[in-house]
Structures are given as C-alpha cells and as structure tokens.
ROSE-4610 file (N, C-alpha, C; in Angstrom, 1 decimal, always signed):
// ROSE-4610
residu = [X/X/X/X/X/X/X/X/X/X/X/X/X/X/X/X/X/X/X/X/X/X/X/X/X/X/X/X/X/X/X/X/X/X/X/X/X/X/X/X/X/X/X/X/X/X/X/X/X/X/X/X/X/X/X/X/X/X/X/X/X/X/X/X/X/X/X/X/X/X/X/X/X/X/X/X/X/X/X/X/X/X/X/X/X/X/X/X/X/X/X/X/X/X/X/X/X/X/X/X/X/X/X/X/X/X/X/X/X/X/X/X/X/X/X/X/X/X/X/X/X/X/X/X/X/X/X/X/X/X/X/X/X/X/X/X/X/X/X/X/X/X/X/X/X/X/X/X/X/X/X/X/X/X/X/X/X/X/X/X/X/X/X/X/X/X/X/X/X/X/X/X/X/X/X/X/X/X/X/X/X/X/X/X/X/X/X/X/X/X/X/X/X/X/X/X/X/X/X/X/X/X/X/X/X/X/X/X/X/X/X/X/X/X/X/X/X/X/X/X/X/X/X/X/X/X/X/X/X/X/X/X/X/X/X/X/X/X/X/X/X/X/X/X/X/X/X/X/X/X/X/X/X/X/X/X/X/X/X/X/X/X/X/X/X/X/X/X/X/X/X/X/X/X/X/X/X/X/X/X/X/X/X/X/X/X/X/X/X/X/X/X/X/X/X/X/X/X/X/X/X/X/X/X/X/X/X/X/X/X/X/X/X/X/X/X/X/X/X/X/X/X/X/X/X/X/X/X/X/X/X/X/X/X/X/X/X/X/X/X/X/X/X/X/X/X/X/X/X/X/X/X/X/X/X/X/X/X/X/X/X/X/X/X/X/X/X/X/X/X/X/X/X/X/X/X/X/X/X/X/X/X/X/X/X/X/X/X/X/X/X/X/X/X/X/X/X/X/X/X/X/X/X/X/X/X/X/X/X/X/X/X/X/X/X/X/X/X/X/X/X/X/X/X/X/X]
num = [1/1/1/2/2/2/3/3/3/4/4/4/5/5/5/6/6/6/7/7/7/8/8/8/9/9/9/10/10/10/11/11/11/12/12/12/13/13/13/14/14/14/15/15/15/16/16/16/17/17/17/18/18/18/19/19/19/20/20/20/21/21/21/22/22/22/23/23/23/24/24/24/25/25/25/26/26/26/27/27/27/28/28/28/29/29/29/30/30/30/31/31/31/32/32/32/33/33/33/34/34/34/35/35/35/36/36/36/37/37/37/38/38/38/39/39/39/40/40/40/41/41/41/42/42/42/43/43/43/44/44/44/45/45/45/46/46/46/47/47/47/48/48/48/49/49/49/50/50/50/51/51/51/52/52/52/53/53/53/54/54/54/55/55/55/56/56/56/57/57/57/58/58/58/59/59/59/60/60/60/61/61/61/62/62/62/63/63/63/64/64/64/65/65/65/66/66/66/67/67/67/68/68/68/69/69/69/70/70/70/71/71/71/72/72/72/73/73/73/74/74/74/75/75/75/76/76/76/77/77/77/78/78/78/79/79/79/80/80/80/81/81/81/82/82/82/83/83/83/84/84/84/85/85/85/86/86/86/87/87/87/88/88/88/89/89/89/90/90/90/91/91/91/92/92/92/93/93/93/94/94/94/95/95/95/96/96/96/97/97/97/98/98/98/99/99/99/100/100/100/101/101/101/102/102/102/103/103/103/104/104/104/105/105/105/106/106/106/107/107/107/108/108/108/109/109/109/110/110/110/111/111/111/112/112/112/113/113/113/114/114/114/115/115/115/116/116/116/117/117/117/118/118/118/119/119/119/120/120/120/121/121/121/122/122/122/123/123/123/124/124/124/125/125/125/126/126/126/127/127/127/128/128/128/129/129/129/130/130/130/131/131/131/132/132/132/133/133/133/134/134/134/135/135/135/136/136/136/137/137/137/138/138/138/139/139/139/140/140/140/141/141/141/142/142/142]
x = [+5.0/+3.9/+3.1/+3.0/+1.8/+3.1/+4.2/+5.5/+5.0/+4.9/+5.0/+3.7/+2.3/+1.3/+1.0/+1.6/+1.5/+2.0/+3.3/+4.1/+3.4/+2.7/+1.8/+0.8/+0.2/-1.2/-0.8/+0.6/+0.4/+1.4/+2.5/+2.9/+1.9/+0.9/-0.2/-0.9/-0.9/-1.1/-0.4/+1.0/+2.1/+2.3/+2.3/+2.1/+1.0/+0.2/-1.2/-1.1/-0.7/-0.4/+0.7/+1.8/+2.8/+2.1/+1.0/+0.6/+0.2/-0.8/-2.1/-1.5/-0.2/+0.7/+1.3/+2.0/+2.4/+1.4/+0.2/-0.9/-1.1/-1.5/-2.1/-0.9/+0.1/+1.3/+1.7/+1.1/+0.9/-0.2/-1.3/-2.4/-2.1/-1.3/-1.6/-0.3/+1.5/+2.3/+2.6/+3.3/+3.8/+4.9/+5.9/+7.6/+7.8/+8.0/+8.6/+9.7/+10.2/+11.5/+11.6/+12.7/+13.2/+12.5/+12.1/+11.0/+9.8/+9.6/+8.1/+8.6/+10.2/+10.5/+10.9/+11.0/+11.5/+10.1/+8.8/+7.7/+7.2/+7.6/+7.0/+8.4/+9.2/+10.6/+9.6/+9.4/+9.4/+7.8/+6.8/+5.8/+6.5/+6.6/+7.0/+8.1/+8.8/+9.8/+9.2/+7.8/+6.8/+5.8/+5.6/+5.2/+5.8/+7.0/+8.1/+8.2/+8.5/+8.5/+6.9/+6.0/+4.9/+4.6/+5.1/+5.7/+6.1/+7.5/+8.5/+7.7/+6.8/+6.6/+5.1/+4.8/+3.8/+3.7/+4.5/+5.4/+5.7/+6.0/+6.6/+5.5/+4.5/+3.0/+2.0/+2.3/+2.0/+2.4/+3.4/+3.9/+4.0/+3.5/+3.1/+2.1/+1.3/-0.2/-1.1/-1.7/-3.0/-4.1/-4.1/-5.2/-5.1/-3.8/-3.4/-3.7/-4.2/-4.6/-4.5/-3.9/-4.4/-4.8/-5.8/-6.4/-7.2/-7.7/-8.7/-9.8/-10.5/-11.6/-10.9/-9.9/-9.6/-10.5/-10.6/-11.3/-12.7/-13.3/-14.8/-14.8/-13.8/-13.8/-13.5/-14.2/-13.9/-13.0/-12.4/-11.0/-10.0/-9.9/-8.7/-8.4/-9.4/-9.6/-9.0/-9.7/-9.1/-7.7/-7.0/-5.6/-4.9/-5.4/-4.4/-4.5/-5.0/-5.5/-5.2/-6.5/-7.1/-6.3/-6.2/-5.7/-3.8/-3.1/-1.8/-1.7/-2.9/-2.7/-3.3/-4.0/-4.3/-3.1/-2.7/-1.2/-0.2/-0.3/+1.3/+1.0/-0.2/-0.4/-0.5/-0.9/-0.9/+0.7/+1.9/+2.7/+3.7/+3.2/+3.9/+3.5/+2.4/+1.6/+2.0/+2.7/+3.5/+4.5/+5.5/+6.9/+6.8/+5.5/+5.6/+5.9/+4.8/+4.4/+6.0/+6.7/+8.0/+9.0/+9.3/+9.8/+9.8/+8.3/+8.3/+8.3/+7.8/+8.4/+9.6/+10.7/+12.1/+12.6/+12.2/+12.5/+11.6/+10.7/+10.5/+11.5/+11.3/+12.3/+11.1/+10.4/+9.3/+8.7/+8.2/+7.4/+5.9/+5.6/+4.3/+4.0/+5.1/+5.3/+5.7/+6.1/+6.6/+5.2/+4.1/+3.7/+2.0/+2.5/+1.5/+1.1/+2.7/+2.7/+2.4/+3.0/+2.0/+0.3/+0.2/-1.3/-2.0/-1.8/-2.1/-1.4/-0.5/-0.2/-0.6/+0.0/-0.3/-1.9/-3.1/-4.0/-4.4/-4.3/-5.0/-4.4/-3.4/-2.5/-3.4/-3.9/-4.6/-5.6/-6.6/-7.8/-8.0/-7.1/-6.6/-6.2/-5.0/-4.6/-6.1/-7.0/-7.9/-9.0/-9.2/-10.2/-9.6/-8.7/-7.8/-7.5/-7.0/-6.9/-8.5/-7.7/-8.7/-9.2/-9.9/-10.8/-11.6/-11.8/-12.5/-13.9/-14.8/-16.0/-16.5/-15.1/-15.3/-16.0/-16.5/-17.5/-16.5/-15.8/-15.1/-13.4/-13.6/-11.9/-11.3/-12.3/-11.9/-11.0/-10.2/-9.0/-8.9/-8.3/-8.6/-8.0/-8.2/-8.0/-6.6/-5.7/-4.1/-3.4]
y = [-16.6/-15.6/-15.9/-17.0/-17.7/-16.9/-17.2/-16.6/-15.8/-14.7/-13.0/-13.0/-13.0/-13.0/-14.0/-14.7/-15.3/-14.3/-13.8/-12.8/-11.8/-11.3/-10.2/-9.9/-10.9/-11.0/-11.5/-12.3/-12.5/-11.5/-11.3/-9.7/-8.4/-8.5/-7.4/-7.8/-8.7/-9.1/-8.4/-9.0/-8.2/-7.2/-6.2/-4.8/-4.2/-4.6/-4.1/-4.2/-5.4/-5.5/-4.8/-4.4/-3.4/-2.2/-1.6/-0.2/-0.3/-1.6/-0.8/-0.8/-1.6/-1.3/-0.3/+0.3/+1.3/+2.5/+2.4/+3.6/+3.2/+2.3/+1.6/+2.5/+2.3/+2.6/+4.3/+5.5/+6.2/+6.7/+6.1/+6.4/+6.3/+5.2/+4.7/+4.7/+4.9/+4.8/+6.8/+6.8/+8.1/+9.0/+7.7/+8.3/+7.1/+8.2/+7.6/+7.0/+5.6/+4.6/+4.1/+3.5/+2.6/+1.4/+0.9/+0.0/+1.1/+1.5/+2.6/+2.9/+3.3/+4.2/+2.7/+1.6/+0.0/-0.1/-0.1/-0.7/+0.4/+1.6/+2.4/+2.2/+2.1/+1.9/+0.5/-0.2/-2.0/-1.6/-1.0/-0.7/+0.1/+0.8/+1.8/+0.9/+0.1/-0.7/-2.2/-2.4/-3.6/-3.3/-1.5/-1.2/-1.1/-0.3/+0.0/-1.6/-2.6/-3.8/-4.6/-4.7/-4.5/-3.9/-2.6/-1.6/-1.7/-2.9/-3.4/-5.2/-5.6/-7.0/-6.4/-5.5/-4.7/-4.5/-3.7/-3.2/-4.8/-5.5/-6.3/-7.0/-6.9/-7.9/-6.8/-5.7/-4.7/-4.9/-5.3/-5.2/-6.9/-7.8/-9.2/-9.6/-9.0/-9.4/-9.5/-10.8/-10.5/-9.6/-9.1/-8.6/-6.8/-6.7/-5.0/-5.6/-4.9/-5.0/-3.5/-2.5/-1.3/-1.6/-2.5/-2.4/-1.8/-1.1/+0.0/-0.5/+0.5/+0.1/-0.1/-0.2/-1.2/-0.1/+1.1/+1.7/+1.3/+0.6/+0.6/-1.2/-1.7/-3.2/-2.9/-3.3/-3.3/-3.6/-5.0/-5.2/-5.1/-4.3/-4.0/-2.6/-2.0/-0.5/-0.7/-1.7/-1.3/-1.6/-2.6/-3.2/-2.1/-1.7/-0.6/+0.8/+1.1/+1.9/+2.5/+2.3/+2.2/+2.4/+0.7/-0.1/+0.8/+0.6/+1.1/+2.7/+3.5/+4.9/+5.3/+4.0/+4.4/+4.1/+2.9/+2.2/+3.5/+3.9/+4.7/+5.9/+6.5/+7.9/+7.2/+5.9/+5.5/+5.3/+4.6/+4.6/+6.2/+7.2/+7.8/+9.1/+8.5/+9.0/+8.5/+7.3/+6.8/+6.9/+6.8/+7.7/+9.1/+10.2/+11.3/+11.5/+10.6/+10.2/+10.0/+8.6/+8.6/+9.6/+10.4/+11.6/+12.1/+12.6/+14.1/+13.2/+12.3/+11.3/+11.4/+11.1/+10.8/+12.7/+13.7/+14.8/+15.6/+15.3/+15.8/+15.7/+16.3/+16.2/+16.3/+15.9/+15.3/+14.7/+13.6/+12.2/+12.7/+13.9/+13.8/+14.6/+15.3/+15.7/+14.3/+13.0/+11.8/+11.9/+11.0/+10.1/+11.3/+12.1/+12.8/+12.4/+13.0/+12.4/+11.0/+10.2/+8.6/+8.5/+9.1/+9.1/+9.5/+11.2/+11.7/+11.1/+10.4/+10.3/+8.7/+7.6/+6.6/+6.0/+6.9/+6.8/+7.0/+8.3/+8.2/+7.3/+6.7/+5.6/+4.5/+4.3/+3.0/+2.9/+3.9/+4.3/+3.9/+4.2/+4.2/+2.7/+2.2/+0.9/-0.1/+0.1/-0.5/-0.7/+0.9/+0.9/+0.1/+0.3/-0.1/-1.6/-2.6/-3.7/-4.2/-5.5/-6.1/-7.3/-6.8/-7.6/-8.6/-9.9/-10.8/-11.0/-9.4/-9.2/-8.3/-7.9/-6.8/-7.5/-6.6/-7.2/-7.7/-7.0/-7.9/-7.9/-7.0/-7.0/-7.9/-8.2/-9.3/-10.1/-10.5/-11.4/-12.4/-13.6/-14.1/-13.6/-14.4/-13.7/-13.8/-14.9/-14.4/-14.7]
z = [-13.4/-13.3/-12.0/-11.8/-10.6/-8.9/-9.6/-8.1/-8.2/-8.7/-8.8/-8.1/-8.8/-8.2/-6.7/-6.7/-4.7/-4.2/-4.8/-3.9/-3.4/-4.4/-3.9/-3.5/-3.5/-3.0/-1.8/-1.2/-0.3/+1.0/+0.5/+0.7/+1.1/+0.3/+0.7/+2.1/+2.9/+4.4/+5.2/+5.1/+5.5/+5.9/+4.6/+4.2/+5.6/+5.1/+5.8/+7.4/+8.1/+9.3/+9.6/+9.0/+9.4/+9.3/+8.1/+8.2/+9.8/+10.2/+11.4/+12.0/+12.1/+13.8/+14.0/+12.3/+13.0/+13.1/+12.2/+12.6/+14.6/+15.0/+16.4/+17.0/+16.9/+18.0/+17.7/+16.6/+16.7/+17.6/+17.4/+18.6/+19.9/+20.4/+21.9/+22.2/+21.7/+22.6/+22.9/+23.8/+24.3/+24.0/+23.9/+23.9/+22.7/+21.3/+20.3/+20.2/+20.1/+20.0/+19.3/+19.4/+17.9/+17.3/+18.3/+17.7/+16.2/+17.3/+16.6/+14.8/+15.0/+13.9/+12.8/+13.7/+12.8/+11.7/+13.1/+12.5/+11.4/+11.7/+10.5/+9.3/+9.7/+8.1/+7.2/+8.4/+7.5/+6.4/+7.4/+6.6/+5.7/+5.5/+3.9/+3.7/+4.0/+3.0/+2.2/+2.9/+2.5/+1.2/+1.4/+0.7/-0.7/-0.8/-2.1/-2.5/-1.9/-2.3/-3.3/-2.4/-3.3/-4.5/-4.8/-5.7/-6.4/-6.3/-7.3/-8.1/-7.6/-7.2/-8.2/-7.9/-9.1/-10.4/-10.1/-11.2/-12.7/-11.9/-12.5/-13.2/-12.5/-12.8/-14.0/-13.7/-14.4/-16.3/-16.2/-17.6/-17.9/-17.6/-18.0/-17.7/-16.7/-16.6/-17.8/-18.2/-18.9/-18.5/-17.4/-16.6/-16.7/-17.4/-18.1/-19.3/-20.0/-21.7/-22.7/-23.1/-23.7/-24.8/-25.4/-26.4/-26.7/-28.0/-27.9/-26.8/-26.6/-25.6/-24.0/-23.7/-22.7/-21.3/-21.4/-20.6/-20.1/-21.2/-21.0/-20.4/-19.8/-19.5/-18.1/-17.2/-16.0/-15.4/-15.6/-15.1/-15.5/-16.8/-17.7/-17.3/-16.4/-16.4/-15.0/-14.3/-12.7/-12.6/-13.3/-13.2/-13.9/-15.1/-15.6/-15.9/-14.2/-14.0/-12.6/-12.0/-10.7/-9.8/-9.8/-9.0/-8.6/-9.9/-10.0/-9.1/-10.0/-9.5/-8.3/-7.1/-6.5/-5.2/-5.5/-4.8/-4.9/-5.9/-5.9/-4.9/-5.4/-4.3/-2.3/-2.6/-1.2/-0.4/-1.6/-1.1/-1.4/-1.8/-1.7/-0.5/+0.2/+1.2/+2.6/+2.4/+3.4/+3.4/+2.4/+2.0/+2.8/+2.7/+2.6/+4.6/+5.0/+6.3/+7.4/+6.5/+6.9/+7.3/+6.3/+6.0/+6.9/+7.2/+8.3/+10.0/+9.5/+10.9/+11.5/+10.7/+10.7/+10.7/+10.2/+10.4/+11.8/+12.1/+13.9/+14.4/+15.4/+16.8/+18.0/+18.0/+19.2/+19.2/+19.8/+20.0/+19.3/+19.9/+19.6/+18.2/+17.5/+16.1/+15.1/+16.0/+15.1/+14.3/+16.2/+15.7/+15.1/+15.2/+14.3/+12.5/+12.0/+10.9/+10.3/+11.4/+10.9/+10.9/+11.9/+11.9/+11.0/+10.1/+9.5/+8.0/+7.7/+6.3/+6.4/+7.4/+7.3/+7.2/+8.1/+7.8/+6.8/+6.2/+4.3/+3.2/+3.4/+2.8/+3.0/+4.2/+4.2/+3.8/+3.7/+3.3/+1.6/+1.3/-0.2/-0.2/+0.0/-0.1/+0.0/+0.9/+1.5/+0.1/-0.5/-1.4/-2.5/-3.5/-4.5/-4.2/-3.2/-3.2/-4.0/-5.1/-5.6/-5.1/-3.6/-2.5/-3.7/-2.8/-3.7/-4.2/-3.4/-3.3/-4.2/-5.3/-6.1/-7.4/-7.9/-9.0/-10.0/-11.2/-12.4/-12.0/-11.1/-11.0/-9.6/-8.9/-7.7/-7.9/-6.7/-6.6/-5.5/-5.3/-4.1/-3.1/-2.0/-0.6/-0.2/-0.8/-1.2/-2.5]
C-alpha cells in the first residue's frame, strides 16, 4: 500500500511538470514539432497512469469508506468523491485537448487546443490534489 501511494503522490510532480510545459510551449513556441506533440503525449500518458495508480488506491484505501454517513466526513467525502471526480474530468480534459491537437492541421490550431483544454485540466488537477494545507483531507508533499 505505502508503493502505490509513493507512486502517486510522487508521479503527481511529474504529471504536473509535463502539463506546464506542455501548456508553456503552447504559449511561446511558433511551429508545432515533435518534441511539442512528445511533451503533450507523455503529459496525458502521466496522467492515464496516475489514473490507473488511483484507481488502484481507490478500492484499498482506508481513506475511501461508504459507510453510512461517509458524506458528512470530510476526508471520506474528498477521497471518495471529490478528489476522484475531479481527476477524471481533468484527465479527460486533457485526453479531449490531445485529440483535437493531434487532429489540426496547423501549428496555431495545435497549440490552441492545449492551451484551451490543457489549461482547465490544470485548474482542476490543481484544485482536487490533496495539497498538505487542506484542512481534513491533506496529504504530504510527496
């Protein structure tokens, strides 16, 4: 259990530095390349991994509970809840992002779609991570 949770907590670094580069390199490069289209694959492939590495923590965590009540507990609610439904719309916001990426046919139609899907993905991933500052649902910093 302690593997799974390093994994992911410390995978979610990762994840995150592959979103801003490839949001960064939508902003500021010109002529969309292979690099560009690597850094946006590995972020949405860092993410579906997280996903699976979730997933897995999802159904053995003590920190998911559906006991009656489990809504009115703050960290029973954010873990089996929140947290899950907020990740999935994020990575399926980057999935969506990918997509119209890889279906353009112009640099400035790529890196539109990153901008616009990879940024509200992060927004979301950003809010939903259970940062160490959060009141009952906090986590450490990896």
């Amino acid at each position: 259990m302690n593997i799974l949770v390093s994994a992911h907590s410390g995978l979610r670094w990762i994840a995150l530095i592959l979103l801003l580069l490839a949001i960064y390199n939508a902003f500021t490069a010109n002529n969309y390349e292979k690099k560009h289209r690597l850094v946006n694959m590995f972020a949405m492939i860092s993410l579906h991994t997280q996903l699976l590495i979730g997933l897995a923590l999802y159904f053995t965590s003590a920190k998911v509970q559906f006991t009656e009540g489990w809504m009115k507990v703050a960290m029973y609610r954010f873990y089996g809840m929140e947290h899950l439904m907020g990740m999935l719309i994020a990575i399926v916001l980057v999935t969506i992002g990918h997509s119209k990426s890889k279906k353009a046919t112009e640099s400035a139609a790529k890196f539109k779609a990153i901008k616009l899907w990879y940024v509200l993905a992060l927004i979301l991933i950003l809010a939903f991570i259970p940062w160490p500052f959060r009141t009952a649902s906090g986590a450490g910093w990896f």
